[in-house]
N, CA, C and O atoms as a GROMACS GRO file, in nm:
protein
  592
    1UNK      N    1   9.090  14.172  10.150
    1UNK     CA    2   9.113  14.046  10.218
    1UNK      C    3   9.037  14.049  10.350
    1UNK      O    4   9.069  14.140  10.426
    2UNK      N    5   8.957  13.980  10.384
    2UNK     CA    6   8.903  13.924  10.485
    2UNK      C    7   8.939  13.897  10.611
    2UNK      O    8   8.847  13.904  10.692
    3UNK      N    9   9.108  13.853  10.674
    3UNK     CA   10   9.180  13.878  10.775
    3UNK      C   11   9.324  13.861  10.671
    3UNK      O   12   9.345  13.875  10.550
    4UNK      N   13   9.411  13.821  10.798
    4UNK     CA   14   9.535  13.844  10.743
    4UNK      C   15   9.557  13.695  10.670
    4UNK      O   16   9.614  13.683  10.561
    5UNK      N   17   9.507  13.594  10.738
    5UNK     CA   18   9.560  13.458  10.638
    5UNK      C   19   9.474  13.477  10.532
    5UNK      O   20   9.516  13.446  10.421
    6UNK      N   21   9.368  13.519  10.541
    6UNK     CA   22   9.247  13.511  10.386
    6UNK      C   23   9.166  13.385  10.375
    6UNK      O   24   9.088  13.335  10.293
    7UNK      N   25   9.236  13.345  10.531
    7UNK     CA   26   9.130  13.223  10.545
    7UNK      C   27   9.018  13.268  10.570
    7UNK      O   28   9.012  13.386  10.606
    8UNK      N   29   8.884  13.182  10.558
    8UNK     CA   30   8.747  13.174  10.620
    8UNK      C   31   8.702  13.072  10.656
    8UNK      O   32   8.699  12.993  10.563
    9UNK      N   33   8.649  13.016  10.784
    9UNK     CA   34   8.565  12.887  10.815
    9UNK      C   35   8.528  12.760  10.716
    9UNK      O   36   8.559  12.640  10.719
   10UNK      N   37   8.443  12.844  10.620
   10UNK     CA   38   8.408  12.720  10.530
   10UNK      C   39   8.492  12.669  10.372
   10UNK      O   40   8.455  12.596  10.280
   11UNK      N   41   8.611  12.743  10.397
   11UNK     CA   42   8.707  12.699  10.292
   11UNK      C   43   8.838  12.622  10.386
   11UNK      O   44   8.958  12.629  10.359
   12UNK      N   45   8.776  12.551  10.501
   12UNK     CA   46   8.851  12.461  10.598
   12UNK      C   47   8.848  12.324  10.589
   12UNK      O   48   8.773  12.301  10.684
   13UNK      N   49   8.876  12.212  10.542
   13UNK     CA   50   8.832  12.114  10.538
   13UNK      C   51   8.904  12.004  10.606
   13UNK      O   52   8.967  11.939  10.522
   14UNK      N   53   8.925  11.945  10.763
   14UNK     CA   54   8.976  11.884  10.810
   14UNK      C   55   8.987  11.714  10.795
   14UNK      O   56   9.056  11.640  10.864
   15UNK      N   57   8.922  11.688  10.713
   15UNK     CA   58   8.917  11.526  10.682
   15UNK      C   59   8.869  11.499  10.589
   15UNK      O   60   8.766  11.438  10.562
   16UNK      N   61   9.028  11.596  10.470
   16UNK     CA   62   9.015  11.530  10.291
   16UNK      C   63   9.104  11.384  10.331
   16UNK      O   64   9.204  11.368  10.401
   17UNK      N   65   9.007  11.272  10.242
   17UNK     CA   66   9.045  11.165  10.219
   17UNK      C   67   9.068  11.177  10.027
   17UNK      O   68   8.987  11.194   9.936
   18UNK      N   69   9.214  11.159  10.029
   18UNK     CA   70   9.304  11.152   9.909
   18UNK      C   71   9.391  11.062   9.910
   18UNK      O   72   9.450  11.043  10.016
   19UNK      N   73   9.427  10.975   9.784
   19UNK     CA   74   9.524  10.910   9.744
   19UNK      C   75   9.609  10.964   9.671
   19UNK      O   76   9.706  10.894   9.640
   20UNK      N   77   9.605  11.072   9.630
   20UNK     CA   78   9.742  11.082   9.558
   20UNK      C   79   9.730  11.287   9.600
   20UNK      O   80   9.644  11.352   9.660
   21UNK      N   81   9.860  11.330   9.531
   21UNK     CA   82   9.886  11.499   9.526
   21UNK      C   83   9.750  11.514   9.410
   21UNK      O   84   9.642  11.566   9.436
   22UNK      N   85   9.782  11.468   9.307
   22UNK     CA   86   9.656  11.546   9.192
   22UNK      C   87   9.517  11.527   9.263
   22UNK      O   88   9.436  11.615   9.235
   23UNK      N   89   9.472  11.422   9.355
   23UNK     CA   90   9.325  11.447   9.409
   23UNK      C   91   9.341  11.556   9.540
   23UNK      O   92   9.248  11.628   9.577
   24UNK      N   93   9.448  11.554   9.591
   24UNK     CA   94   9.426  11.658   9.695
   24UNK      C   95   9.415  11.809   9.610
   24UNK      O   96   9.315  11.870   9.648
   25UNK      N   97   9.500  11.887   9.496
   25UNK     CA   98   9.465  11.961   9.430
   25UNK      C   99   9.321  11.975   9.349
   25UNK      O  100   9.289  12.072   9.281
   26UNK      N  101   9.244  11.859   9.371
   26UNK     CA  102   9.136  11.870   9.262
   26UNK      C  103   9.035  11.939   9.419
   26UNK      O  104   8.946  12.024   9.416
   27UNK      N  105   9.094  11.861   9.547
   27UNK     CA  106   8.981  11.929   9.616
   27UNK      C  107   8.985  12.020   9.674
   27UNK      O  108   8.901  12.054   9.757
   28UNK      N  109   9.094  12.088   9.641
   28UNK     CA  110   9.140  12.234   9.703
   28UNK      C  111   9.052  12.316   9.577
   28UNK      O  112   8.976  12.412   9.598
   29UNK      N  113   9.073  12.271   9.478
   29UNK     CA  114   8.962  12.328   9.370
   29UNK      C  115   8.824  12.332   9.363
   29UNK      O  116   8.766  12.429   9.314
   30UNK      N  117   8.756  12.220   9.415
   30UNK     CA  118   8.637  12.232   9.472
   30UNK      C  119   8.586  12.318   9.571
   30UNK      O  120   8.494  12.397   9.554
   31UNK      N  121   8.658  12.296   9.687
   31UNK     CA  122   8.662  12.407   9.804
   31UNK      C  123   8.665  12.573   9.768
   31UNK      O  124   8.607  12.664   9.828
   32UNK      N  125   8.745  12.580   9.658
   32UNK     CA  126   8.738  12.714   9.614
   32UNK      C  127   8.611  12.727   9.562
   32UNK      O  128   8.538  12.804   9.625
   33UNK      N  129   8.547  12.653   9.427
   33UNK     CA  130   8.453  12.664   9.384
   33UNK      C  131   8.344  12.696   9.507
   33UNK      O  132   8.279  12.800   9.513
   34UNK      N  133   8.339  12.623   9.574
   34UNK     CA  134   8.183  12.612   9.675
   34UNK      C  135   8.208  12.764   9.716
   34UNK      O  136   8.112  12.841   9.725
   35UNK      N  137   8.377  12.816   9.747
   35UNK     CA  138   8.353  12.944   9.823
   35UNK      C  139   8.321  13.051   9.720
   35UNK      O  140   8.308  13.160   9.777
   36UNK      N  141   8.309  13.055   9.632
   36UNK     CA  142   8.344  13.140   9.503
   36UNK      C  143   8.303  13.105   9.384
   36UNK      O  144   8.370  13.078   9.284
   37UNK      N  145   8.156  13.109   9.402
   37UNK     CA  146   8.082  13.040   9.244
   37UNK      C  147   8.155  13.118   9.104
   37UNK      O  148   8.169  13.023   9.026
   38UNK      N  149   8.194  13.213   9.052
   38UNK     CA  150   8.249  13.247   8.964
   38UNK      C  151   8.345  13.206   8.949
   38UNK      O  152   8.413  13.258   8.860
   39UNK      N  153   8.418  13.064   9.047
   39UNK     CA  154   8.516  12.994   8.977
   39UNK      C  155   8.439  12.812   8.982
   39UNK      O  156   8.351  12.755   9.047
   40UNK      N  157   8.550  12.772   8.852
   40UNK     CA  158   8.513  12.643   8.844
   40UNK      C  159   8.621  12.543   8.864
   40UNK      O  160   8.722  12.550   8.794
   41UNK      N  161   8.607  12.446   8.959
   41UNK     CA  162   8.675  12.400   9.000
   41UNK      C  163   8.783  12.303   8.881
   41UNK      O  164   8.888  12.258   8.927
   42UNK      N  165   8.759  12.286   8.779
   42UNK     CA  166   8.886  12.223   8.652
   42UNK      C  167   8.977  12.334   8.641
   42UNK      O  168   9.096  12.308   8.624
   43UNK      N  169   8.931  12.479   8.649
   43UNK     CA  170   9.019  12.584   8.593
   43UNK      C  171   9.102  12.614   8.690
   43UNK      O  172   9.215  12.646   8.655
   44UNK      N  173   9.070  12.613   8.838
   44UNK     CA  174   9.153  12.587   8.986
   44UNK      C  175   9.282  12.522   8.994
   44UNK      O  176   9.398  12.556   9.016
   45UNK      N  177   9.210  12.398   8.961
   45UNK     CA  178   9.318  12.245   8.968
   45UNK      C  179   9.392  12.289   8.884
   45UNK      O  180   9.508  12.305   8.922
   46UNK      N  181   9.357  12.330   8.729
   46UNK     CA  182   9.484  12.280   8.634
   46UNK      C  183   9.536  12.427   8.668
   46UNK      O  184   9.628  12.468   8.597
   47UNK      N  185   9.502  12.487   8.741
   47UNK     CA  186   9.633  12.669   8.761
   47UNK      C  187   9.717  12.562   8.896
   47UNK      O  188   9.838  12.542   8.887
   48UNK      N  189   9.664  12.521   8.975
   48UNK     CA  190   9.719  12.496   9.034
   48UNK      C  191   9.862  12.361   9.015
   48UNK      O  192   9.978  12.356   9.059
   49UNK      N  193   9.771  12.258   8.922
   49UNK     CA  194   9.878  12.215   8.862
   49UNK      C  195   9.995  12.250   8.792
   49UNK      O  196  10.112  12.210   8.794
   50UNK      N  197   9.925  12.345   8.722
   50UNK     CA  198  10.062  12.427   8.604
   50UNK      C  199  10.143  12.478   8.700
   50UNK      O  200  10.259  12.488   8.661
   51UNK      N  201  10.123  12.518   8.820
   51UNK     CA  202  10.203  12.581   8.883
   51UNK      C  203  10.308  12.474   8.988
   51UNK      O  204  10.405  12.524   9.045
   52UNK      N  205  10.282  12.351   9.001
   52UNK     CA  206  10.389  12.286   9.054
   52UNK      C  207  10.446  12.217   8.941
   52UNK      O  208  10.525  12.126   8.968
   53UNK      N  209  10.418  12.249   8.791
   53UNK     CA  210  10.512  12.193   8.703
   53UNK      C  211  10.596  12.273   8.700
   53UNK      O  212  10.690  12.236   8.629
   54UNK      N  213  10.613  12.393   8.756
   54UNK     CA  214  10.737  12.485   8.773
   54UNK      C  215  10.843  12.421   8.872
   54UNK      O  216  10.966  12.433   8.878
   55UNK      N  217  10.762  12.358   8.936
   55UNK     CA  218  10.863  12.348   9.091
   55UNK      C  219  10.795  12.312   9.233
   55UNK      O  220  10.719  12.394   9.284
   56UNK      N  221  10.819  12.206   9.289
   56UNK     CA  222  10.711  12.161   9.410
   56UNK      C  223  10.694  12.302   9.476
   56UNK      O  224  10.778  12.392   9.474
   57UNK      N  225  10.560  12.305   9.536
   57UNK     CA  226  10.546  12.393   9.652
   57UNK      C  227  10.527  12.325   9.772
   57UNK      O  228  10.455  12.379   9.856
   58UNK      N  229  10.589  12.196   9.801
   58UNK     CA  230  10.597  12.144   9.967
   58UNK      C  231  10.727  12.283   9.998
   58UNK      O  232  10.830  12.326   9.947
   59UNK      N  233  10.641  12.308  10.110
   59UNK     CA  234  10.778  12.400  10.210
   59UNK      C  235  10.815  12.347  10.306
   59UNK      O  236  10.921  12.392  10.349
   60UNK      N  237  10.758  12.241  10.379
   60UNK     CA  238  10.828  12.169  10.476
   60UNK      C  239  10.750  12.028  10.468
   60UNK      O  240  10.631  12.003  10.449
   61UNK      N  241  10.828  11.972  10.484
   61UNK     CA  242  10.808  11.822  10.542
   61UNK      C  243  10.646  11.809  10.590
   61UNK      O  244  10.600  11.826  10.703
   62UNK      N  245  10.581  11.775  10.474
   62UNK     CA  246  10.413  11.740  10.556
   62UNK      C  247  10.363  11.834  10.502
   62UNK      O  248  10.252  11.806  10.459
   63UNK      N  249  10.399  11.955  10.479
   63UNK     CA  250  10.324  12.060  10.468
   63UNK      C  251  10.328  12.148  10.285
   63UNK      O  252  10.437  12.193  10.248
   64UNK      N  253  10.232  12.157  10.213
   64UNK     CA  254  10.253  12.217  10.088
   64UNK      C  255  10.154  12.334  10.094
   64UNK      O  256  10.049  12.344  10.158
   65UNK      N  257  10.237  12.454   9.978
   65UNK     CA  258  10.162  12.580  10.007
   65UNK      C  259  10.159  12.591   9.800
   65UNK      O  260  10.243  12.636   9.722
   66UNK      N  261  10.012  12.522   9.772
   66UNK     CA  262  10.011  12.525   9.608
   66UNK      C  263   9.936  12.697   9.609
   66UNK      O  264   9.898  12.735   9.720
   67UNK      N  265   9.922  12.773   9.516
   67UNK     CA  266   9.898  12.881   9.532
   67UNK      C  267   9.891  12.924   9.357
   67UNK      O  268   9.965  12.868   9.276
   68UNK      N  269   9.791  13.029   9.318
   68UNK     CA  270   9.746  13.066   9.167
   68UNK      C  271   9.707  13.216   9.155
   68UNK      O  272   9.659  13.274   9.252
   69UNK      N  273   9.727  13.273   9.050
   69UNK     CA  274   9.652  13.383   9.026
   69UNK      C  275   9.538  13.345   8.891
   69UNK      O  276   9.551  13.290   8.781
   70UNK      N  277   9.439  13.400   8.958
   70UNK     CA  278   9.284  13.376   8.845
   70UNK      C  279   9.242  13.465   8.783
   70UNK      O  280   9.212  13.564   8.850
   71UNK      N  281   9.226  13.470   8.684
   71UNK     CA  282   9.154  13.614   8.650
   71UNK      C  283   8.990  13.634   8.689
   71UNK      O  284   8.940  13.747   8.688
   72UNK      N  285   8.895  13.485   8.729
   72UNK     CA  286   8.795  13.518   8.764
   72UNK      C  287   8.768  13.535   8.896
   72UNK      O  288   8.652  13.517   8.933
   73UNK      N  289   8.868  13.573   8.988
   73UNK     CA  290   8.881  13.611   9.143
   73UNK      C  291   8.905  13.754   9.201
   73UNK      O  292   9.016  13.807   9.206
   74UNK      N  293   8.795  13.805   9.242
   74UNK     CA  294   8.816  13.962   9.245
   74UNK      C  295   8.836  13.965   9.410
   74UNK      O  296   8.795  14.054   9.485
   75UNK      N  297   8.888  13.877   9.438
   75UNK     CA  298   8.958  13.889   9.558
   75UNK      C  299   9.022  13.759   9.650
   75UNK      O  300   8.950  13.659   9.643
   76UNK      N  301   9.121  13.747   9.720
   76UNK     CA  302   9.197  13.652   9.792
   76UNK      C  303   9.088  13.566   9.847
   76UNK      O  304   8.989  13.595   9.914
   77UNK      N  305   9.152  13.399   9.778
   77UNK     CA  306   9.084  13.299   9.845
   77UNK      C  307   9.165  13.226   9.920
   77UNK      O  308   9.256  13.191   9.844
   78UNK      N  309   9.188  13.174  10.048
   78UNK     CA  310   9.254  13.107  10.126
   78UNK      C  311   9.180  12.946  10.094
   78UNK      O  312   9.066  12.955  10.048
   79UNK      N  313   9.224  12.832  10.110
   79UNK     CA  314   9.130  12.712  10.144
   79UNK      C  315   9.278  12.595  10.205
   79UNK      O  316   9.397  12.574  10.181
   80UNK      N  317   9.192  12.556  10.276
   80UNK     CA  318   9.287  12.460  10.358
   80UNK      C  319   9.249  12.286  10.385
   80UNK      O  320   9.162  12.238  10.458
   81UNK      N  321   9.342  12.222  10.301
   81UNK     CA  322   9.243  12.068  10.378
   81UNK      C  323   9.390  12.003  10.402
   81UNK      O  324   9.500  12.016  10.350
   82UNK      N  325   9.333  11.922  10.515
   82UNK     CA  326   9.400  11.855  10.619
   82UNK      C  327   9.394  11.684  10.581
   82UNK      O  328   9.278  11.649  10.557
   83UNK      N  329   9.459  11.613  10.575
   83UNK     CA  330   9.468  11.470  10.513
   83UNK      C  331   9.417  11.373  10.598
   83UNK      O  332   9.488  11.356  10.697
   84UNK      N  333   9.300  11.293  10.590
   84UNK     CA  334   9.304  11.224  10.681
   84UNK      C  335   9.426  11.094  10.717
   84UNK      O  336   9.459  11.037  10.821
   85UNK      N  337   9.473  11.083  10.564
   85UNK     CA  338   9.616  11.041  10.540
   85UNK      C  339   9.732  11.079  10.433
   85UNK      O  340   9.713  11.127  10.321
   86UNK      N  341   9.828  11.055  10.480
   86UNK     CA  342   9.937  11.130  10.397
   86UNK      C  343   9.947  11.044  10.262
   86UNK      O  344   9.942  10.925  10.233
   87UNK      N  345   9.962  11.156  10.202
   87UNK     CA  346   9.995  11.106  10.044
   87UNK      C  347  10.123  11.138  10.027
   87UNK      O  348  10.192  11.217  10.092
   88UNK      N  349  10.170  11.030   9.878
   88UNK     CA  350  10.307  11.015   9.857
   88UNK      C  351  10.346  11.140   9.739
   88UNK      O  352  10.295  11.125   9.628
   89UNK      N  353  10.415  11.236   9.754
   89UNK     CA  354  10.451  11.331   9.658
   89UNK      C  355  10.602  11.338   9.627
   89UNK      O  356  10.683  11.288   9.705
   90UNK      N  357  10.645  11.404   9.502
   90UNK     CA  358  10.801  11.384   9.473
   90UNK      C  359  10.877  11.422   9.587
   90UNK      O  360  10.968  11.341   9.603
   91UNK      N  361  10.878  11.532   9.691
   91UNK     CA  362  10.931  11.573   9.808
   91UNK      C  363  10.948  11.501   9.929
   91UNK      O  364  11.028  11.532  10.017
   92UNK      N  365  10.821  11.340   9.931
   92UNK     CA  366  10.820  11.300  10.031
   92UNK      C  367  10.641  11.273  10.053
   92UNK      O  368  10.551  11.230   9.981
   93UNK      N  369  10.649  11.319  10.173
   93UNK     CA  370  10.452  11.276  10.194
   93UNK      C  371  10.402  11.397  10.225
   93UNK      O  372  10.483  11.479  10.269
   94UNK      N  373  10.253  11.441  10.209
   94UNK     CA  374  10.164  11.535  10.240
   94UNK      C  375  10.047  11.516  10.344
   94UNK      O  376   9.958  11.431  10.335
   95UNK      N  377  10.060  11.606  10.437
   95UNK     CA  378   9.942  11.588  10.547
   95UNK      C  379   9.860  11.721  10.555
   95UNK      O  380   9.744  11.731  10.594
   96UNK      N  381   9.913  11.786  10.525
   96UNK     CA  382   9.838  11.979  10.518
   96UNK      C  383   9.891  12.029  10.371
   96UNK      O  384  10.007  12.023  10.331
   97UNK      N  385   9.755  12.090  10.287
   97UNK     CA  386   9.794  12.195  10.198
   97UNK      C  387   9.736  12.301  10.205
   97UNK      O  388   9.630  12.274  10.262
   98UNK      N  389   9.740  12.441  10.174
   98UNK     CA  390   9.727  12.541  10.197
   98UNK      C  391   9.755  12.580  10.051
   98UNK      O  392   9.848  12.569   9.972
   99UNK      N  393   9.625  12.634  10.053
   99UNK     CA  394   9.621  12.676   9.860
   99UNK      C  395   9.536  12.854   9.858
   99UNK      O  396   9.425  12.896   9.889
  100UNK      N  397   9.628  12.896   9.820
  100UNK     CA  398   9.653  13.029   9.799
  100UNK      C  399   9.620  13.056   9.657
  100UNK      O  400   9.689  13.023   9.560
  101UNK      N  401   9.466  13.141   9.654
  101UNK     CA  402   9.439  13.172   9.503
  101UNK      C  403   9.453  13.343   9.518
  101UNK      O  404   9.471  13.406   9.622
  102UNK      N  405   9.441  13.385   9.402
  102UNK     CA  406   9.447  13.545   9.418
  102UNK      C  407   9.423  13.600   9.290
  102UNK      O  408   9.470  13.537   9.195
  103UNK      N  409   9.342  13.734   9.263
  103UNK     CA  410   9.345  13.771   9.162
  103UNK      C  411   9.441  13.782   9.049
  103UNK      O  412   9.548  13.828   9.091
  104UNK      N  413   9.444  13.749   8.878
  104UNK     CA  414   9.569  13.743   8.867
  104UNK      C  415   9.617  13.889   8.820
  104UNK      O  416   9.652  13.889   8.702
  105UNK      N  417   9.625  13.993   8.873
  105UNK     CA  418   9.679  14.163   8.812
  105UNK      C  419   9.736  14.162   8.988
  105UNK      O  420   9.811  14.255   9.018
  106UNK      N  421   9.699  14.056   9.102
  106UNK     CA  422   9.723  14.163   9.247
  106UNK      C  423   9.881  14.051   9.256
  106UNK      O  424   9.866  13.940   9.308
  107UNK      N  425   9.981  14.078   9.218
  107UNK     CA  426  10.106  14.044   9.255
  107UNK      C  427  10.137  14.065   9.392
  107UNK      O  428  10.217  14.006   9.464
  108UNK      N  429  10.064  14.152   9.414
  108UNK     CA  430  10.148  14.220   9.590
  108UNK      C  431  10.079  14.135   9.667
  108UNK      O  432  10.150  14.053   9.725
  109UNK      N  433   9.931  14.125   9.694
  109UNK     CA  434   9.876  14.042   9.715
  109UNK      C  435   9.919  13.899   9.769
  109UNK      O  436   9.943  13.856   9.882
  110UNK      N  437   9.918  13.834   9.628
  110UNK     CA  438   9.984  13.737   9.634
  110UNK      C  439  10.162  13.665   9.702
  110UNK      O  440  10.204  13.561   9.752
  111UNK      N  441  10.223  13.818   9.656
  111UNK     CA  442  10.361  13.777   9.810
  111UNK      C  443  10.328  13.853   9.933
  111UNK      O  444  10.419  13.899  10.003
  112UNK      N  445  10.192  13.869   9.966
  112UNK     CA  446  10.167  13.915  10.082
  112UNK      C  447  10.092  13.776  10.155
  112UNK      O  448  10.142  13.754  10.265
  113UNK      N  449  10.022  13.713  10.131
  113UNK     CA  450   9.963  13.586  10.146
  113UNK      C  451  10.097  13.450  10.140
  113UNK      O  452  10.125  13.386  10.242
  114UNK      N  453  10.141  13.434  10.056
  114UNK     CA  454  10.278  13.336  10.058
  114UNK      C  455  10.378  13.349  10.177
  114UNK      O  456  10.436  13.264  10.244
  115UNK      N  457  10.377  13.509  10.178
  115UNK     CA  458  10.463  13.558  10.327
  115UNK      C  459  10.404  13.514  10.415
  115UNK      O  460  10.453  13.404  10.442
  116UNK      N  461  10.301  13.544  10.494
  116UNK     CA  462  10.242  13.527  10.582
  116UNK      C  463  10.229  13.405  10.602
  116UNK      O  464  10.264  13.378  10.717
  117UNK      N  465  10.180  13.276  10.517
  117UNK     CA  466  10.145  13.149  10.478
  117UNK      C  467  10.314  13.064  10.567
  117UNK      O  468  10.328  12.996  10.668
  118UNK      N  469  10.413  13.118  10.459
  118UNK     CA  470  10.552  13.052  10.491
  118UNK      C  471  10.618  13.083  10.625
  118UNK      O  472  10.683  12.998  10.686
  119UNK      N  473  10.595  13.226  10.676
  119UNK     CA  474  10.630  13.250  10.803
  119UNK      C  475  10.573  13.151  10.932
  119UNK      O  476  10.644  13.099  11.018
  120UNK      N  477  10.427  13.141  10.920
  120UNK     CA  478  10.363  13.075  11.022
  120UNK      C  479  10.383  12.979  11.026
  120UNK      O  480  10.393  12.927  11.137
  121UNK      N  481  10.408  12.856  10.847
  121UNK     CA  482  10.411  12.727  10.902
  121UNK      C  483  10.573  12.656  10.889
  121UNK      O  484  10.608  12.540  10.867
  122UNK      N  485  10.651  12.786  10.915
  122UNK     CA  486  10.786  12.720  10.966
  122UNK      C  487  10.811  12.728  11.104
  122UNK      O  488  10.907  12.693  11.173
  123UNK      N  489  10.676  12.797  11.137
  123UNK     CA  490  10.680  12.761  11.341
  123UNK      C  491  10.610  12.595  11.365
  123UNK      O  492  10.494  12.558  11.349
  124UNK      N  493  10.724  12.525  11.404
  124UNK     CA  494  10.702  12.376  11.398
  124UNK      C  495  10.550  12.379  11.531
  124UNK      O  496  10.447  12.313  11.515
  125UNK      N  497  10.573  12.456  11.632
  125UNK     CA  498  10.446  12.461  11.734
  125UNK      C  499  10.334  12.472  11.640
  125UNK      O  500  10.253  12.380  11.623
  126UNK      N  501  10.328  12.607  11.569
  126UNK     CA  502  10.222  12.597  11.460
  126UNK      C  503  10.127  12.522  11.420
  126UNK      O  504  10.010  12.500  11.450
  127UNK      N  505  10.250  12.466  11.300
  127UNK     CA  506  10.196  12.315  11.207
  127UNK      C  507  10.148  12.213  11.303
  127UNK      O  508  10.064  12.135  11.258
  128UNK      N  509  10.180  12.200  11.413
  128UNK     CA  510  10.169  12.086  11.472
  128UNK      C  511  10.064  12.137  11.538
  128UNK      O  512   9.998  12.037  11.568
  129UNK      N  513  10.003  12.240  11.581
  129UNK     CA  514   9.832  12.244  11.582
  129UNK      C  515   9.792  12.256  11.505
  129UNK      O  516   9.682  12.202  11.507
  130UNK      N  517   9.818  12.317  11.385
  130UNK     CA  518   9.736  12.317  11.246
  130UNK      C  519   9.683  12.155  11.241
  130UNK      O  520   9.567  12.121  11.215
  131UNK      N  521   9.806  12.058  11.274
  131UNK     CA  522   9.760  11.954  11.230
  131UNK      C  523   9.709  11.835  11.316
  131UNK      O  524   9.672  11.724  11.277
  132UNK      N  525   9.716  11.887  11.444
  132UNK     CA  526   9.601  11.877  11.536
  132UNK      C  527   9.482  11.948  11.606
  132UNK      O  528   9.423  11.904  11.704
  133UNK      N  529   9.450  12.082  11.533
  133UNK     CA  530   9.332  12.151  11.532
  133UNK      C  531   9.154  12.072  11.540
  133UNK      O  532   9.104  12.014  11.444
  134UNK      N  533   9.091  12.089  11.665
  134UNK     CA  534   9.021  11.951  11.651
  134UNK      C  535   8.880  12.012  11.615
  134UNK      O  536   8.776  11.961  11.657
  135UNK      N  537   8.882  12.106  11.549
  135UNK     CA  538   8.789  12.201  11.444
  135UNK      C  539   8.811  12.344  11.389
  135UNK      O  540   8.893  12.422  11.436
  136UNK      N  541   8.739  12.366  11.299
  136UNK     CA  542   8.776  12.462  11.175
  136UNK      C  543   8.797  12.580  11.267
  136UNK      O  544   8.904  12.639  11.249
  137UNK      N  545   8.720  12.625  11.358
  137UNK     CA  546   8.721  12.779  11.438
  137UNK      C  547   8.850  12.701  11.494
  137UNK      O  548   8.931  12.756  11.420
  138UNK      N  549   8.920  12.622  11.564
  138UNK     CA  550   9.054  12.635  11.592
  138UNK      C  551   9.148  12.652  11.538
  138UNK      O  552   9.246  12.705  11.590
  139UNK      N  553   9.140  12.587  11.344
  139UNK     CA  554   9.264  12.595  11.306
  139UNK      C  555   9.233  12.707  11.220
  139UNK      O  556   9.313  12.710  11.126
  140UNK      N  557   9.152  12.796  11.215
  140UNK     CA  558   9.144  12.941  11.176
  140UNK      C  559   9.184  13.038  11.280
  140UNK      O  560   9.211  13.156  11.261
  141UNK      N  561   9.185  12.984  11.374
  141UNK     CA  562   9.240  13.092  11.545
  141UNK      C  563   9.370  13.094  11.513
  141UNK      O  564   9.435  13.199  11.515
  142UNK      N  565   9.426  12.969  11.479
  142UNK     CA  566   9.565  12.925  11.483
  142UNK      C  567   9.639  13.007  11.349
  142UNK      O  568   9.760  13.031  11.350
  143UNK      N  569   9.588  13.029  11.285
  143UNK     CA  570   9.605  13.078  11.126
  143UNK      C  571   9.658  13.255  11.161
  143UNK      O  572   9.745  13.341  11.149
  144UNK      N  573   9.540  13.222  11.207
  144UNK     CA  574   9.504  13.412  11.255
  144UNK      C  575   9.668  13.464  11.371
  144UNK      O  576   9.742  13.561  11.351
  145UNK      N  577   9.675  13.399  11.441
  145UNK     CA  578   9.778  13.430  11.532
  145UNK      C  579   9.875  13.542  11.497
  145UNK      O  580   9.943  13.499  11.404
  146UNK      N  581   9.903  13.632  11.520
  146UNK     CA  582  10.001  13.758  11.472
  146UNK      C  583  10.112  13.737  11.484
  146UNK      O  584  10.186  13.800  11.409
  147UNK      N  585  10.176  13.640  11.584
  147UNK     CA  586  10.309  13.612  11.643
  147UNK      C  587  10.399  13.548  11.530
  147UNK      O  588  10.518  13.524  11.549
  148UNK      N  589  10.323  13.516  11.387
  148UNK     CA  590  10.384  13.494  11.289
  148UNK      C  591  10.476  13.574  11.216
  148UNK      O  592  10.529  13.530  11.114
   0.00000   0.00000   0.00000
């Protein structure tokens, strides 16, 4: 992993324009793709879909943490996009998602990233620069923060 969120700069995207939850997942899938040519962004989306047919992953109010294991990912992808407006989802509305991919054999991994992910954005100070971060090196500073 790359730091502790598994974020990187250019899997940041501060002004996805989406109408609904399934286009914000399609571009969290893209975002992966661009970072990670050995994935394709249909096979992204629908892990990521299959995985809120289990059960929403909004963790707070505004905020959803969709998250997958891939088998063509030989290592933790972080990607983050920010809404330029909120969309309507079964929980309520969405303004930040945070999509957590991971190899699929690294289990530990993966509740090591969800931990970290859920700890930070139940600090309401947090989210609320996450979601006024007024560029990518800020809301990767903000990510990074240890005090989580």
């Amino acid at each position: 992993m790359k730091n502790r969120s598994g974020l990187v700069l250019q899997a940041i995207d501060l002004n996805v324009a989406a109408t609904s939850h399934v286009e914000v997942l399609r571009r969290l899938g893209a975002m992966a793709a661009e970072c990670c040519p050995s994935l394709e962004p249909g096979v992204v989306t629908a892990s990521l879909l299959a995985r809120e047919r289990l059960g929403s992953t909004m963790l707070i109010p505004g905020v959803a943490l969709p998250h997958a294991r891939l088998a063509r990912l030989n290592s933790a992808l972080v990607c983050a996009a920010r809404l330029t407006d909120d969309v309507t989802v079964d929980d309520g509305r969405l303004s930040l998602a945070i999509c957590i991919l991971v190899p699929e054999d690294d289990r530990e991994l993966h509740l090591d990233l969800l931990g970290h992910w859920a700890s930070l954005l139940r600090k309401p100070d947090r989210v609320s620069g996450l979601l006024s971060a007024s560029n990518n090196e800020r809301f990767l500073a903000l990510a990074e923060e240890v005090s989580c």
